[in-house]
C-alpha positions in Angstrom: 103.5 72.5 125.3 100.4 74.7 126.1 102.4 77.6 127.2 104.5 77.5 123.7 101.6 77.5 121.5 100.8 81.6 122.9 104.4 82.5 122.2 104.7 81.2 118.8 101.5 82.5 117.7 103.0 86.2 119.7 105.6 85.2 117.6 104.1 85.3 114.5 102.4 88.0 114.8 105.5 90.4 115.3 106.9 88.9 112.0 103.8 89.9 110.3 103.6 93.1 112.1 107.6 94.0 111.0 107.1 92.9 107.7 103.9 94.9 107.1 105.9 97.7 108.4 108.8 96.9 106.1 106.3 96.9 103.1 104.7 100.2 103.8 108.0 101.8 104.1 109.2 100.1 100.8 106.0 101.5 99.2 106.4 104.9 100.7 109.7 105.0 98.8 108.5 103.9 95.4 105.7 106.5 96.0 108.1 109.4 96.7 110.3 107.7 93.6 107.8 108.1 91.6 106.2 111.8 92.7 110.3 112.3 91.7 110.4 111.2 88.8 106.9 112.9 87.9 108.9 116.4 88.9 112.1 115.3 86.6 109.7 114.6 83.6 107.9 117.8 84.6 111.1 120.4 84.8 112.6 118.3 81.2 109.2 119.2 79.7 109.2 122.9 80.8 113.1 123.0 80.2 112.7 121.7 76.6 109.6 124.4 76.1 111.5 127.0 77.3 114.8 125.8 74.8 112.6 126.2 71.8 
């Protein structure tokens, strides 16, 4: 019973370490999305400058 209680909470702790890592890849990707989609917007403004 005692020697369970170490390994759960080892356990535990890996699930919370892989799903921090999952998050902070997750919002890596929405951050490089984003910087994306800020170059798109900026290359469509420039584009529709440069049409008129």
């Amino acid at each position: 019973m005692f020697i369970a209680i170490p390994t759960a909470i080892s356990t535990i702790a890996t699930v919370i370490t892989a799903l921090a890592t999952f998050v902070a890849v997750v919002a890596t990707f929405i951050a490089v999305v984003a910087a994306l989609t800020t170059v798109v917007a900026v290359i469509a403004t420039l584009a529709t400058v440069a049409v008129e």
